[in-house]
Each structure stands twice: as C-alpha cells, then as structure tokens.
mmCIF file of the C-alpha atoms, coordinates in Angstrom:
data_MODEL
# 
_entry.id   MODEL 
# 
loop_
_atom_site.group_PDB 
_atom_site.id 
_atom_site.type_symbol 
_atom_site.label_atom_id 
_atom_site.label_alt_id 
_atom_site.label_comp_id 
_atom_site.label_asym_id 
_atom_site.label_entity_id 
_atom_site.label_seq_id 
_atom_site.pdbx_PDB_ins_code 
_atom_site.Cartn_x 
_atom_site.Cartn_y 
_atom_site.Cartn_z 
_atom_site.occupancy 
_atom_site.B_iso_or_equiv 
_atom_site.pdbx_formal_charge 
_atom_site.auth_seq_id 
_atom_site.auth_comp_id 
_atom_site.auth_asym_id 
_atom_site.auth_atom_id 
_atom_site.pdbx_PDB_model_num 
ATOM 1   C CA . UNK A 1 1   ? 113.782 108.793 98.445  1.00 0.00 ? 1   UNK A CA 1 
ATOM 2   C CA . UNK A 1 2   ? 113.292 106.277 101.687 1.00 0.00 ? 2   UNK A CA 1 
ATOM 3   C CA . UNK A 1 3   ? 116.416 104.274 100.771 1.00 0.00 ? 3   UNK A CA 1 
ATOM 4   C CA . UNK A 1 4   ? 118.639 107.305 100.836 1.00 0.00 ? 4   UNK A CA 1 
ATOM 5   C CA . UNK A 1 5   ? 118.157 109.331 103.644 1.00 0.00 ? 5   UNK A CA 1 
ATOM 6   C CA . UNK A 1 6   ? 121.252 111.503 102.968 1.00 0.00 ? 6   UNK A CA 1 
ATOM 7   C CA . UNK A 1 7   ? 119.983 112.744 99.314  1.00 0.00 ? 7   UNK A CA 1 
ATOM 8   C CA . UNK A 1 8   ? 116.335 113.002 100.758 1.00 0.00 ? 8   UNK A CA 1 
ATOM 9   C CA . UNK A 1 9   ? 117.278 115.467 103.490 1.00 0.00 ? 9   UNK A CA 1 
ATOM 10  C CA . UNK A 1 10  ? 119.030 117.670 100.160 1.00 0.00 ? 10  UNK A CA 1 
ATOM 11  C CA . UNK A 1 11  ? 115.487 117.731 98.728  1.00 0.00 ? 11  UNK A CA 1 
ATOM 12  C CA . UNK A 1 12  ? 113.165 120.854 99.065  1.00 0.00 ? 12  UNK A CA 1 
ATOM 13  C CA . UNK A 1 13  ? 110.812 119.885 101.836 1.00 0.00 ? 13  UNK A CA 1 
ATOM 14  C CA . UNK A 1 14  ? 107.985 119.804 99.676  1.00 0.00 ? 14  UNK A CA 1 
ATOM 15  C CA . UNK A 1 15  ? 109.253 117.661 97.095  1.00 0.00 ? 15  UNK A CA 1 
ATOM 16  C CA . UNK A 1 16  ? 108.606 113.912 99.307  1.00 0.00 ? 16  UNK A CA 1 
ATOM 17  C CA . UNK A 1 17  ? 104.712 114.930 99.193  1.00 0.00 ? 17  UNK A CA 1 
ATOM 18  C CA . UNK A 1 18  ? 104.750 116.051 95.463  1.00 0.00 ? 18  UNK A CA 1 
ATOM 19  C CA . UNK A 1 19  ? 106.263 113.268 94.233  1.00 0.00 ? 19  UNK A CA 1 
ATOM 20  C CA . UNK A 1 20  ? 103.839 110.599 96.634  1.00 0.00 ? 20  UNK A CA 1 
ATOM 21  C CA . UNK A 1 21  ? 100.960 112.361 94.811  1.00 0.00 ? 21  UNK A CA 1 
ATOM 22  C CA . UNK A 1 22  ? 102.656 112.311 91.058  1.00 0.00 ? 22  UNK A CA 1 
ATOM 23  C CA . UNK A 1 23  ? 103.013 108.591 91.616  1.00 0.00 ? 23  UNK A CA 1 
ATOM 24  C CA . UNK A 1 24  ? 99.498  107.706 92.889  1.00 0.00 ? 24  UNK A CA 1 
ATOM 25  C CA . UNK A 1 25  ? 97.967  110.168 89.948  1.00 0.00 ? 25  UNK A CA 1 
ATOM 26  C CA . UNK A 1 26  ? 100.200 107.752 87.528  1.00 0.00 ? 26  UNK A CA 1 
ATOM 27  C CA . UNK A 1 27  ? 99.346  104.738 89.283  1.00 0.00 ? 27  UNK A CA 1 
ATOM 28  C CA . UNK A 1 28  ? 95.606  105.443 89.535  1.00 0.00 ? 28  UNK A CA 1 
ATOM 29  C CA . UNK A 1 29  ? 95.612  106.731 85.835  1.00 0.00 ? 29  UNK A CA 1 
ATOM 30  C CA . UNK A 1 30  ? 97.605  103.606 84.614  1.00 0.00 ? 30  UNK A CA 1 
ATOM 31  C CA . UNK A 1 31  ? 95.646  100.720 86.660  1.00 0.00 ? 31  UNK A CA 1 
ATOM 32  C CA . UNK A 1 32  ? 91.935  102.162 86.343  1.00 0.00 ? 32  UNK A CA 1 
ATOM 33  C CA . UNK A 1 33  ? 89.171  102.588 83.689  1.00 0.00 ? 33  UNK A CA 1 
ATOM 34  C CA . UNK A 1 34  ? 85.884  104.003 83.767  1.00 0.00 ? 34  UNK A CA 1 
ATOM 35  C CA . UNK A 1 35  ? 84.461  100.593 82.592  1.00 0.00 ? 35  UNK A CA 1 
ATOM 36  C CA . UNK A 1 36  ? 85.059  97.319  85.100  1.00 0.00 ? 36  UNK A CA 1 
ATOM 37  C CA . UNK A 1 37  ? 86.084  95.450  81.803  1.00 0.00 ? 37  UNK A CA 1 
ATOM 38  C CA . UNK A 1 38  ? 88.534  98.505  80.307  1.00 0.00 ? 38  UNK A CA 1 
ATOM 39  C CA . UNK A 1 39  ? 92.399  97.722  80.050  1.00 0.00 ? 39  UNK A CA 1 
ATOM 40  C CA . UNK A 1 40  ? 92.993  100.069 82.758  1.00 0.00 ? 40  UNK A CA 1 
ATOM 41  C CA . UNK A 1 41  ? 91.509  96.843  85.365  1.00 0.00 ? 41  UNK A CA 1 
ATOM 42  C CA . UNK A 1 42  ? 93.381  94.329  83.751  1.00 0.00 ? 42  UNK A CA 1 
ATOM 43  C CA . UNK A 1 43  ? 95.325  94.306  86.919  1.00 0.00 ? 43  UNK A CA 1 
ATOM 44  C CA . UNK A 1 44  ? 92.365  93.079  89.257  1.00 0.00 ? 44  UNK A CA 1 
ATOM 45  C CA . UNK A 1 45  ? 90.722  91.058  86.022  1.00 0.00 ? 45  UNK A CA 1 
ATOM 46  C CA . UNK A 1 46  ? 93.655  88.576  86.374  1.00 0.00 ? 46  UNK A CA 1 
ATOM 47  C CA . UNK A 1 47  ? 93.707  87.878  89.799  1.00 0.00 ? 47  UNK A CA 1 
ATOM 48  C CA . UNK A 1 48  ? 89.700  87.690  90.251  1.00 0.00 ? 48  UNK A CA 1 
ATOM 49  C CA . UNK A 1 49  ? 89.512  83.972  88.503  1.00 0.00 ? 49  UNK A CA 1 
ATOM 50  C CA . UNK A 1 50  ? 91.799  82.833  91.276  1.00 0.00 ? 50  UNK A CA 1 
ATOM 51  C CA . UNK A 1 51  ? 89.761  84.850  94.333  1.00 0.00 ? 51  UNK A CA 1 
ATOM 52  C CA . UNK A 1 52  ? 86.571  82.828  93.031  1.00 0.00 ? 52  UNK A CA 1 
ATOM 53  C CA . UNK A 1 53  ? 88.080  79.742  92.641  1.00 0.00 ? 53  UNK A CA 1 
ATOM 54  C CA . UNK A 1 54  ? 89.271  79.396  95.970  1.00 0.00 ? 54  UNK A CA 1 
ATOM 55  C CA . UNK A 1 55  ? 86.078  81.058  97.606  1.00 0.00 ? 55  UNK A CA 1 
ATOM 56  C CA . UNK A 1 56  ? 84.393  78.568  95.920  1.00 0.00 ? 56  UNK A CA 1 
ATOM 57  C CA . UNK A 1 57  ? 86.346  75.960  97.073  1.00 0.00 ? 57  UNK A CA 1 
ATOM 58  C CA . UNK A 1 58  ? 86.562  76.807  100.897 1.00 0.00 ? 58  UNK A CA 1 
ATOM 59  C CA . UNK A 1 59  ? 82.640  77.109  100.448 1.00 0.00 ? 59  UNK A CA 1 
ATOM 60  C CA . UNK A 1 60  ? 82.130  73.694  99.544  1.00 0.00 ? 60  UNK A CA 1 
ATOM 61  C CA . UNK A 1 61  ? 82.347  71.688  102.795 1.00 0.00 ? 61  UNK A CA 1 
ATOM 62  C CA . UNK A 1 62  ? 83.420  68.741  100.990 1.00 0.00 ? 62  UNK A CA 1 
ATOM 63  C CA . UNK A 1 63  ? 86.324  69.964  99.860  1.00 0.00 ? 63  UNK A CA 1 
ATOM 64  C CA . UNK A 1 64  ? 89.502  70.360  102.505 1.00 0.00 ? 64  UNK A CA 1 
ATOM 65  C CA . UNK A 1 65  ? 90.580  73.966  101.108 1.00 0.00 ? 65  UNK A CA 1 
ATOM 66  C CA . UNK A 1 66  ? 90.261  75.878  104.169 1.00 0.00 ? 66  UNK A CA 1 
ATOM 67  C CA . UNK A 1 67  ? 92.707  78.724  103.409 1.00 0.00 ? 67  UNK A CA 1 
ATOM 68  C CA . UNK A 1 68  ? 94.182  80.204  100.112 1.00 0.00 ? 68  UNK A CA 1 
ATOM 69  C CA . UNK A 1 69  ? 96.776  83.141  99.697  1.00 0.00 ? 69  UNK A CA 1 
ATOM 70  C CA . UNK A 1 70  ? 96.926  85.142  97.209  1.00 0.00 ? 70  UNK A CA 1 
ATOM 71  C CA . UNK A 1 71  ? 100.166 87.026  96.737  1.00 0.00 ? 71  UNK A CA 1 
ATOM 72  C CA . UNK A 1 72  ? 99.361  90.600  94.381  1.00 0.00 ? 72  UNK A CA 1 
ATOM 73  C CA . UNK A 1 73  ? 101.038 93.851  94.111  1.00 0.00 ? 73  UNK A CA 1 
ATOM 74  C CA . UNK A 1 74  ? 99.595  96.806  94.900  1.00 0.00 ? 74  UNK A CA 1 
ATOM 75  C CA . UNK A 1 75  ? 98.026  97.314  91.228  1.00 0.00 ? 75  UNK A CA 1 
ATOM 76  C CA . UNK A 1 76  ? 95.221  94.610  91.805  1.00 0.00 ? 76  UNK A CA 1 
ATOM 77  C CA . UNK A 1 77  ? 94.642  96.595  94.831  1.00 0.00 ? 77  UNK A CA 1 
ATOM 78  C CA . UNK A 1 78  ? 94.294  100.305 92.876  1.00 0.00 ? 78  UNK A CA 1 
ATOM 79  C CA . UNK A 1 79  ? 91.989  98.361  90.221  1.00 0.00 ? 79  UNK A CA 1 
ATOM 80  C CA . UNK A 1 80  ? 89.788  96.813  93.113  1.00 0.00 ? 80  UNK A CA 1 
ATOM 81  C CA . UNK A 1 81  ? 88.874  100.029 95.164  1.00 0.00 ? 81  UNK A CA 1 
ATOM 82  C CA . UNK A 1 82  ? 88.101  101.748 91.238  1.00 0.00 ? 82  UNK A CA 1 
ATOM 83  C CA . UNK A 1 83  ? 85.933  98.436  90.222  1.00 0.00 ? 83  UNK A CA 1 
ATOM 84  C CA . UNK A 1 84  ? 84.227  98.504  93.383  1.00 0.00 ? 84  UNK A CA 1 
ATOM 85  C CA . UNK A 1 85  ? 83.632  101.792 93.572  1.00 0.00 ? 85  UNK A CA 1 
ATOM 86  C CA . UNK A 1 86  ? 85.834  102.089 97.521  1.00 0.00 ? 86  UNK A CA 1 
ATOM 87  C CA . UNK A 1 87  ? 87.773  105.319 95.503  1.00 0.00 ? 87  UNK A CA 1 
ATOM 88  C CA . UNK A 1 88  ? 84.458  106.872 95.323  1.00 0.00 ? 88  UNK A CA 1 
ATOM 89  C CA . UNK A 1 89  ? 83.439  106.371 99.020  1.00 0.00 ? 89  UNK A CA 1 
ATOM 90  C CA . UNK A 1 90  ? 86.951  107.052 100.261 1.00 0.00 ? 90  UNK A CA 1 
ATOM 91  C CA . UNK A 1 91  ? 89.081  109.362 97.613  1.00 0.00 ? 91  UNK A CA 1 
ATOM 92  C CA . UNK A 1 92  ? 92.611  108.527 99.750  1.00 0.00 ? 92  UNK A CA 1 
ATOM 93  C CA . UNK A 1 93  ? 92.813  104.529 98.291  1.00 0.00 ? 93  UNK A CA 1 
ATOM 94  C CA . UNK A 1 94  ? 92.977  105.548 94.794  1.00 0.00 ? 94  UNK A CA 1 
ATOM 95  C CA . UNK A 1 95  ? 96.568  105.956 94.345  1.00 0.00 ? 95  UNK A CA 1 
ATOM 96  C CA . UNK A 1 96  ? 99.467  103.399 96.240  1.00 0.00 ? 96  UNK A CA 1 
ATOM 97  C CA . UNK A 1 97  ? 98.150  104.518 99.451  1.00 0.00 ? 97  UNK A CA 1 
ATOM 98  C CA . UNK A 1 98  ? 100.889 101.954 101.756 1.00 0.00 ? 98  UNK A CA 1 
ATOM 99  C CA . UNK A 1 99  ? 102.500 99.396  99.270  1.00 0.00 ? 99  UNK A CA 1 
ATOM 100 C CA . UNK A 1 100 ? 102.941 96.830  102.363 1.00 0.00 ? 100 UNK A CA 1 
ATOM 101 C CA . UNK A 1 101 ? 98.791  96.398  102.557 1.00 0.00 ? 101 UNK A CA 1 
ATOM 102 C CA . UNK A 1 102 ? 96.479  93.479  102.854 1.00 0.00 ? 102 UNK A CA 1 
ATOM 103 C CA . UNK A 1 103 ? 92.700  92.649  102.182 1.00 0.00 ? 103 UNK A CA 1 
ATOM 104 C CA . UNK A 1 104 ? 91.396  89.289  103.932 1.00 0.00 ? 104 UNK A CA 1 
ATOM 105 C CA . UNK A 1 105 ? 88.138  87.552  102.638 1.00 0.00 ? 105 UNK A CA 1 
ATOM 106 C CA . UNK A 1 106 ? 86.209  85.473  105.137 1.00 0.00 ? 106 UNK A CA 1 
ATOM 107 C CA . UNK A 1 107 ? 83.574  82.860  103.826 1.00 0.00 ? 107 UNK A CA 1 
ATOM 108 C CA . UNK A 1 108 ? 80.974  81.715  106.456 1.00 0.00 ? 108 UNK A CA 1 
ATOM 109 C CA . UNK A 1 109 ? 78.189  79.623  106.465 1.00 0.00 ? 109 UNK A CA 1 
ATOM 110 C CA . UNK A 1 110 ? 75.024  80.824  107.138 1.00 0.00 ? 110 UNK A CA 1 
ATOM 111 C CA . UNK A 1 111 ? 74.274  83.691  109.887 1.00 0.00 ? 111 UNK A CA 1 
ATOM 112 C CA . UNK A 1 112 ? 76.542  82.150  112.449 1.00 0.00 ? 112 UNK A CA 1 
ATOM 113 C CA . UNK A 1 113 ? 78.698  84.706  114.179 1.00 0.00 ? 113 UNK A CA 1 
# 
C-alpha cells in the first residue's frame, strides 16, 4: 500500500489500519509461543547464541571485541518482546510495530556510570 500511493488513495479509508492489524495478528501468531522454547520463538532462538557470544566477548577485557552488530529482521524482534514478556507490559510491540527498528545492548563494568 506505501509503494503505490495512487491505488492506496482508491482504498476505503479504513482498509490501511485493517490490514496493519491483520498483519501484526499473523506476525505475532506466526513468530510467538506460549513456551520460550516452542517453534513459534525459533526466530529469537537463532539469533540469541550470537547476542551471548559477543556479550561475552566485549565483557572479557582481554579480548579486543568492543562492538558487534547484529543484523535481524523484525521476527527476532516479535519473538523477543513475547520471550521477555515486553508484549505483556506494553500490548502495542507484539505485532511489526515499525519494521525500520533497533535494540542496542550496552555491557559495563561494574557500577560506573
């Protein structure tokens, strides 16, 4: 619907928001499960190995990883907030919410602001 502007405007007006919501009740159906190890959080099960690993690493002083970047799509994301509960606290991240989205992980040593 955003890449043709011309067929959107044809649209009832109501159709943009009913299909946003269709997609994000797919979406959150497809990549969640009631269990943190259920296929439905495959999605955030293969990423998490890599997260560790590289928290790990920029923990270690001895080591010179200092930054890693992890490229995902936004089903990792929708399996995340469910795993960690976020969809719970805040009911508007279970679905694609904004597809261009980012989550930064900082890893400090001891209290030090």
């Amino acid at each position: 619907m955003i890449h043709n502007k011309t067929y959107f405007k044809r649209l009832p007006a109501t159709f943009g928001a009913q299909a946003y919501n269709l997609a994000n009740f797919h979406e959150h159906g497809v990549f969640t499960d009631a269990s943190p190890i259920g296929i439905g959080n495959v999605a955030i099960r293969t990423i998490l190995p890599s997260i560790f690993t590289s928290l790990q690493r920029i923990a270690n002083q001895s080591d010179p990883l200092k930054l890693a970047v992890n490229q995902i799509s936004y089903k990792p994301f929708i399996s995340l907030f469910n795993v960690t509960g976020a969809t719970a606290f805040n009911p508007d991240v279970s679905g694609i919410v904004n597809y261009a989205a980012a989550v930064a992980l900082e890893v400090r040593l001891g209290s030090r602001l």
